[in-house]
C-alpha positions in Angstrom: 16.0 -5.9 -13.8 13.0 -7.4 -12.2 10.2 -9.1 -13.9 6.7 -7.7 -13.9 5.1 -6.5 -10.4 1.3 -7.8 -10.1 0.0 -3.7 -10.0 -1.7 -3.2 -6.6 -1.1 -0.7 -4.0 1.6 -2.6 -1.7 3.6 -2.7 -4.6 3.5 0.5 -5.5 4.1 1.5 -1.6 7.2 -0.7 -1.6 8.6 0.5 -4.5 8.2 4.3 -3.2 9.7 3.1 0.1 12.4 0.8 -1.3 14.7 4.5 -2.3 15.7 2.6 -5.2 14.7 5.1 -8.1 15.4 2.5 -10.8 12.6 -0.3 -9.0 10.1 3.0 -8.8 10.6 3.8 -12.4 9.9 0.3 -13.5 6.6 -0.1 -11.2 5.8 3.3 -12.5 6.0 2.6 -16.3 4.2 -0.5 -15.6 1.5 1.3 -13.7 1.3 3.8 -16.8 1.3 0.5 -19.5 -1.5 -0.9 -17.7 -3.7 1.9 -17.1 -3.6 3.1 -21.0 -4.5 -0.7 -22.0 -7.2 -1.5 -19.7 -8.4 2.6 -19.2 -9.9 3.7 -15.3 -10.3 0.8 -13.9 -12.0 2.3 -11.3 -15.3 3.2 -13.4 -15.6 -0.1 -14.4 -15.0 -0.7 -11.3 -18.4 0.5 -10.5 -20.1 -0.7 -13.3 -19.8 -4.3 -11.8 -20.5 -2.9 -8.2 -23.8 -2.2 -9.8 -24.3 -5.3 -11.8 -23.9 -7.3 -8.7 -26.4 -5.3 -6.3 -28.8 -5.5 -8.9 -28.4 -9.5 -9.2 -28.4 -9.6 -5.2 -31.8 -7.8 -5.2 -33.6 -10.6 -7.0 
């Protein structure tokens, strides 16, 4: 068993192109563990996007 993948898209890609179902599982649990303790990322995500333009306009 391998220890934890840092959860970013090339390591998902590598996983899905590695044909080892046992590597994707893991990367896909992991995936699923992160995104239920830290929620869509991706809105938040946003939120900074915004934060940031609105400290570069001053």
């Amino acid at each position: 068993m391998q220890g934890p993948v840092i959860l970013y898209g090339v390591a998902m890609q590598q996983a899905a192109a590695s044909g080892d179902i046992s590597r994707m599982k893991e990367v896909c649990r992991q995936a699923e563990d992160y995104l239920e303790k830290v929620g869509d990322i991706s809105a938040a995500l946003q939120v900074l996007k915004v934060e940031i333009a609105k400290l570069e306009k001053k």
